[in-house]
C-alpha positions as CSV (number, residue, x, y, z in Angstrom):
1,X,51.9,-51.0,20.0
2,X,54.2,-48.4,17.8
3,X,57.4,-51.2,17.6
4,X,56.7,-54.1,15.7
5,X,56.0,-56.6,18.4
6,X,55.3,-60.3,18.1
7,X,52.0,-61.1,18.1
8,X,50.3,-64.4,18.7
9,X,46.6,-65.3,16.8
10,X,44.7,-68.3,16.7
11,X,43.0,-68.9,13.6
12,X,44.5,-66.5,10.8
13,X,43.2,-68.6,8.7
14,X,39.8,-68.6,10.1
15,X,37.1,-65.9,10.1
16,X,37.7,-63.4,12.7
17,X,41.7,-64.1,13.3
18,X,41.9,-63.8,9.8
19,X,41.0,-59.7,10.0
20,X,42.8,-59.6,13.2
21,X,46.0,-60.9,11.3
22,X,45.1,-58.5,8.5
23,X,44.9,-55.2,10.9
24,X,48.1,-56.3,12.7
25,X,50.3,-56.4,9.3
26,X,48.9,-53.5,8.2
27,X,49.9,-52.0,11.5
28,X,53.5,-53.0,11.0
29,X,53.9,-55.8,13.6
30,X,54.9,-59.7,13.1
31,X,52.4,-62.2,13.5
32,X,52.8,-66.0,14.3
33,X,49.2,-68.1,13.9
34,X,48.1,-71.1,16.1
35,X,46.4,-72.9,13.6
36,X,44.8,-76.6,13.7
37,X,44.4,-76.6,10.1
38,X,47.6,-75.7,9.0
39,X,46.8,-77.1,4.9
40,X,43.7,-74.4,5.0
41,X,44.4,-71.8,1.8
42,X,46.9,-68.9,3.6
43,X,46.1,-65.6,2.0
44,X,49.4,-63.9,3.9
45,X,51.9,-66.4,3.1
46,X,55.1,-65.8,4.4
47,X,54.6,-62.9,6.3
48,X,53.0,-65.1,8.9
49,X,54.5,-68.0,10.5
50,X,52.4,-70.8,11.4
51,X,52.5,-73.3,14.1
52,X,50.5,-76.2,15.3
53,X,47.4,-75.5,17.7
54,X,48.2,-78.3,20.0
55,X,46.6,-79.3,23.1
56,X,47.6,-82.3,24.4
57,X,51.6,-81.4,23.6
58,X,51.4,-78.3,26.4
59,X,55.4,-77.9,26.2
60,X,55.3,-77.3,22.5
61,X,52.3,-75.4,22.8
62,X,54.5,-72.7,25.3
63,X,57.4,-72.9,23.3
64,X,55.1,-71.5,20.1
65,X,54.2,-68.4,22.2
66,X,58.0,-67.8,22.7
67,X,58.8,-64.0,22.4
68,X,55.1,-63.2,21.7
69,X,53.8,-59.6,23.2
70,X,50.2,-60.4,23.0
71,X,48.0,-63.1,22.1
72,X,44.4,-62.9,20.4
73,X,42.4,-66.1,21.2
74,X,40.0,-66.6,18.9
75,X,39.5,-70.7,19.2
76,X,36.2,-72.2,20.2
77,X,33.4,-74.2,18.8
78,X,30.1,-72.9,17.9
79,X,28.6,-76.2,18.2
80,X,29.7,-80.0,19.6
81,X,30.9,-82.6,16.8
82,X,32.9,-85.0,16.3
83,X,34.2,-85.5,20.0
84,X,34.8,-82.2,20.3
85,X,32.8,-80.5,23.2
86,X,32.3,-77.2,24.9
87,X,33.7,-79.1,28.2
88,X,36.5,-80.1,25.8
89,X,36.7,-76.5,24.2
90,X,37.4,-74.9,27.9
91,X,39.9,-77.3,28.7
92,X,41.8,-76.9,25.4
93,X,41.6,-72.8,25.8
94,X,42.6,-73.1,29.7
95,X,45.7,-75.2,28.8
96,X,46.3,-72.3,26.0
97,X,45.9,-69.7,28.8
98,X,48.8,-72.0,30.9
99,X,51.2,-72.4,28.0
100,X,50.8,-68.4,27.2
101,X,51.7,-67.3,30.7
102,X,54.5,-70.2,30.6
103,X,55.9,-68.3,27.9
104,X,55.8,-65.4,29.6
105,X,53.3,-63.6,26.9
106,X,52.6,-60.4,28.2
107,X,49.1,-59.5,27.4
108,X,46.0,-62.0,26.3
109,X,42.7,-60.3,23.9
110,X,40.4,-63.2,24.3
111,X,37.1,-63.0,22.2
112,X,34.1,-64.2,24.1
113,X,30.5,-63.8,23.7
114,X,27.8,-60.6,24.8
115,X,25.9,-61.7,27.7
116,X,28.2,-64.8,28.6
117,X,27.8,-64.8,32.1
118,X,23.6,-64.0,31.6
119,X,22.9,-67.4,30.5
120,X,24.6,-70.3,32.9
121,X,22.0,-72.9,31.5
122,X,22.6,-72.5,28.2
123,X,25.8,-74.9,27.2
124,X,28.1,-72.2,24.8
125,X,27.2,-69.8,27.1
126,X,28.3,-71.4,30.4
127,X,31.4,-72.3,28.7
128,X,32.2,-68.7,27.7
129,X,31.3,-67.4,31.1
130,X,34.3,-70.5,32.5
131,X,37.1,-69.2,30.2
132,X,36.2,-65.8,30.9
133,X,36.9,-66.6,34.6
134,X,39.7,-68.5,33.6
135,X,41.3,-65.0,31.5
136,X,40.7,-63.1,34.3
137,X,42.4,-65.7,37.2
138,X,45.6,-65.5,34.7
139,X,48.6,-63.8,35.1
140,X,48.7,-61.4,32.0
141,X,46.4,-57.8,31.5
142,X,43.7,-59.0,29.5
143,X,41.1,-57.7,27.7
144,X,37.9,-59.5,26.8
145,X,35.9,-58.2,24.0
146,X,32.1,-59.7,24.0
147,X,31.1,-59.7,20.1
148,X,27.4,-60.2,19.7
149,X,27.0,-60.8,16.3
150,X,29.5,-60.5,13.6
151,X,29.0,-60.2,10.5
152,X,31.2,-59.6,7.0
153,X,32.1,-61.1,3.6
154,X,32.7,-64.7,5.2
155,X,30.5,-64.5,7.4
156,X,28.0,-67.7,7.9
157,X,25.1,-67.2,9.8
158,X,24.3,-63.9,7.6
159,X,24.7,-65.0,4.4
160,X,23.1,-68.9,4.9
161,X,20.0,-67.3,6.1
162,X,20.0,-65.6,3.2
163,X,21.2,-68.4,0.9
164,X,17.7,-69.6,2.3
165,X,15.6,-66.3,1.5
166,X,16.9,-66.4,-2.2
167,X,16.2,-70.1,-2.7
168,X,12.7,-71.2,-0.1
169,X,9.3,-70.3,-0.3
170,X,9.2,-70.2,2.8
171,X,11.3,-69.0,5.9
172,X,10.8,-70.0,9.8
173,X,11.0,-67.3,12.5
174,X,11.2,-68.5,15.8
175,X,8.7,-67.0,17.9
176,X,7.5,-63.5,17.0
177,X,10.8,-62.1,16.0
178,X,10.8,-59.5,18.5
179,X,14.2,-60.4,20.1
180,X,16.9,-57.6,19.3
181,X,19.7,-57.8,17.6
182,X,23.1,-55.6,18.0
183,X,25.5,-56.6,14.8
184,X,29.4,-55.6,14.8
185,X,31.4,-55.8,11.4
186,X,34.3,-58.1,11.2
187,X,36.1,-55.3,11.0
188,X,35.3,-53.1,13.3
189,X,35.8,-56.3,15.2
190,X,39.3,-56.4,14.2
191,X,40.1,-52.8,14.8
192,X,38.7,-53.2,18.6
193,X,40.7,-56.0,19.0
194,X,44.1,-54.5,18.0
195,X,43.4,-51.0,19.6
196,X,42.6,-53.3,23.4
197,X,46.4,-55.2,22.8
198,X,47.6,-51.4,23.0
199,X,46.4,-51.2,26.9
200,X,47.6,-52.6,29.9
201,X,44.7,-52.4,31.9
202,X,42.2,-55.3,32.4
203,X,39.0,-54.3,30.5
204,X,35.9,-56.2,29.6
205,X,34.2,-54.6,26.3
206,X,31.4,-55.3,24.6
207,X,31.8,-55.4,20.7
208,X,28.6,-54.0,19.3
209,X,27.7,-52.2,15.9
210,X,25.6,-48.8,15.4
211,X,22.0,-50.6,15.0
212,X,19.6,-52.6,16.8
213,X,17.4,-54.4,15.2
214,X,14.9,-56.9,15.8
215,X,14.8,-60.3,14.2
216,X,11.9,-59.6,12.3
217,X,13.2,-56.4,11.0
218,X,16.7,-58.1,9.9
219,X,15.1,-60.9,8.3
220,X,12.9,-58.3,6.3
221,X,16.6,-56.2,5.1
222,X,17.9,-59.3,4.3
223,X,14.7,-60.2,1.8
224,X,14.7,-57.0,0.6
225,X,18.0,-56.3,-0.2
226,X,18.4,-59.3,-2.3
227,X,14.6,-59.2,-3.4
228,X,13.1,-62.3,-2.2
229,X,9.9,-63.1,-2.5
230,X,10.0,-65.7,0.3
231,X,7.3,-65.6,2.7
232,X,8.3,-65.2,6.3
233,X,6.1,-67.2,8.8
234,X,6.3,-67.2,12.5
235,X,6.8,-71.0,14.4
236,X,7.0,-72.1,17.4
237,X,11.0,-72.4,18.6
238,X,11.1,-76.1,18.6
239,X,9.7,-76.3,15.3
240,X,11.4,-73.6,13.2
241,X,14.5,-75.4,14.8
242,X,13.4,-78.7,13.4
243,X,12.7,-76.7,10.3
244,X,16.6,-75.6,9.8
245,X,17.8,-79.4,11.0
246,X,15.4,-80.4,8.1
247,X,18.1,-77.6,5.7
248,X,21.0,-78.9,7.4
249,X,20.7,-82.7,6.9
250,X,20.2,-81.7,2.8
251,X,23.3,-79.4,2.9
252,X,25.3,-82.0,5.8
253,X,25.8,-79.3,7.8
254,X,24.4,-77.3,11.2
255,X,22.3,-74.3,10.1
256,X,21.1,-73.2,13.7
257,X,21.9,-74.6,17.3
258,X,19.5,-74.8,20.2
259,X,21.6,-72.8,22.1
260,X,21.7,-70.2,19.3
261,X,17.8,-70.2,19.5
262,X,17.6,-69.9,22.9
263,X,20.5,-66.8,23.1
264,X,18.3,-65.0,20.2
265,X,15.0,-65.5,22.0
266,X,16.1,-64.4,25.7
267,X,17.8,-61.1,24.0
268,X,21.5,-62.0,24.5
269,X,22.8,-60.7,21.2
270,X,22.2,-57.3,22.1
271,X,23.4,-54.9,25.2
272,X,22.9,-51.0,26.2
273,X,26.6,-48.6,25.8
274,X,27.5,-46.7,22.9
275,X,28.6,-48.7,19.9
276,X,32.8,-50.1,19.2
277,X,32.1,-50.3,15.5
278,X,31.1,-47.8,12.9
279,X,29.5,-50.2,10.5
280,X,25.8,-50.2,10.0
281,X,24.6,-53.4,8.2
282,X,21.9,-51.6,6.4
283,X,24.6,-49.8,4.5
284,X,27.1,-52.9,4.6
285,X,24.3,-54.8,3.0
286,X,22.9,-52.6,0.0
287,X,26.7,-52.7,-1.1
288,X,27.4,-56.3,-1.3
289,X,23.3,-57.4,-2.1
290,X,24.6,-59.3,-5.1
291,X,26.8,-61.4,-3.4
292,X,25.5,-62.4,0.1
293,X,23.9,-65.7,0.3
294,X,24.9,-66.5,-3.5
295,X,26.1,-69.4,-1.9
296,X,26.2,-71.4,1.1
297,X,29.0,-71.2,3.4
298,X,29.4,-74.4,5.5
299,X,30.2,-74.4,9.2
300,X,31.2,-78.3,9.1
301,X,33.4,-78.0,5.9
302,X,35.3,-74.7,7.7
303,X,35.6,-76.3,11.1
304,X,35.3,-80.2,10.9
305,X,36.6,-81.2,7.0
């Protein structure tokens, strides 16, 4: 991408758009967000246009991805709230797949999960392994990049479990904690992401970090790194899931899914290839110990408020 094309992202003001957007500006190129939460604090200000993420309105939704070159999908719902469903989530993202080849984009970097087509009877899963059919059956190159997981200053799942390790005697492991682990930094993330829009060829990529690590062994960097003294104990799945419902009902929020469980525990957040990101989170994590998990980072605030 060496003119400064138009480029489409849902979410700048989320998590993972919001590097995207960052790595695209930097690069030179315009960007245009898809946002449902257009009031949400806009670090780029004019220098990105926004316009409303709408499903139901699938005319308007084409006529926001006029001119674009490529669009980065980020959208989808780590959990079902609210009315909003995974069923729901795959009919929203196919109708954005419709109105993107209405407009004649050219080229569609959809984010999906590792292992999405491994784990049919898991809900998130089965709905990623859809859309990723969906991407494919489209008429734009595509590339579709399977994070594992991510992790960086905004990150939630990273820094609530150790919000928990700086302020609980206690921590629950599900299981042994032998499950691996395969973590890619945001933005490495992005960089993948941006580098894919530059090809024309239909590619499936895994987006996966330096190190594997177990459960156990990340949960142990994490304590030490902020020097927690909370004891880590071992449950059974059901119970260490209770366990975090137990957090979440004090903090009105979802700390863990079942699905999430489930993934960890049958080894879907790691695969075998060489590494897309350059990161290691042992390094990432001894330079920003004395902020991570100062304080905890809702999902329902970011995603439902």
């Amino acid at each position: 991408m060496a003119d400064p094309r138009l480029c489409a992202v849902t979410g700048s003001f989320s998590y993972t758009g919001k590097y995207i957007t960052r790595r695209l500006l930097a690069d030179g190129h315009r960007v245009r967000t898809l946002t449902g939460h257009p009031n949400r604090p806009n670090e780029f200000g004019a220098r990105v246009e926004a316009r409303p993420l709408d499903f139901e309105r699938p005319h308007e939704l084409a006529a926001s991805l006029d001119d674009v070159d490529v669009l980065f999908n980020t959208y989808w719902i780590r959990f079902e709230r609210g009315g909003q469903t995974f069923a729901g989530a795959v009919a929203n993202t196919r109708a954005l797949i419709a109105a993107a080849e209405r407009a004649g984009v050219r080229r569609l970097v959809h984010v999906s999960i590792a292992n999405a087509t491994s784990a049919p009877h898991l809900p998130y899963y089965a709905g990623k392994a859809a859309l990723e059919e969906s991407v494919k059956a489209s008429a734009m190159s595509h590339a579709i990049i399977r994070p594992t997981v991510i992790f960086g200053d905004e990150d939630i799942l990273i820094n609530n479990i150790t919000w928990i390790l700086r302020h609980f005697p206690l921590f629950g492991a599900p299981g042994g904690g032998n499950y691996r682990m395969r973590p890619i930094f945001v933005e490495d993330m992005a960089e993948l992401a941006v580098s894919l829009a530059e090809r024309d060829d239909n590619v499936t990529v895994d987006a996966v970090g330096p190190e594997t690590l177990t459960f156990g062994e990340w949960l142990k960097l994490l304590a030490t790194n902020v020097e927690s003294r909370t004891r880590i104990v071992h449950l059974p799945p059901t119970l260490a899931l209770w366990a975090s419902r137990a957090i979440g009902l004090v903090m009105r929020d979802v700390v863990l899914t079942s699905d999430e469980v489930k993934g960890l525990m049958e080894d879907l957040l790691v695969t075998d290839g060489p590494p897309t990101g350059e990161t290691r989170l042992t390094e990432w994590l001894r330079e920003h110990r004395d902020q991570v998990g100062k304080r905890y980072a809702s999902e329902v605030a970011r995603h439902f408020d």
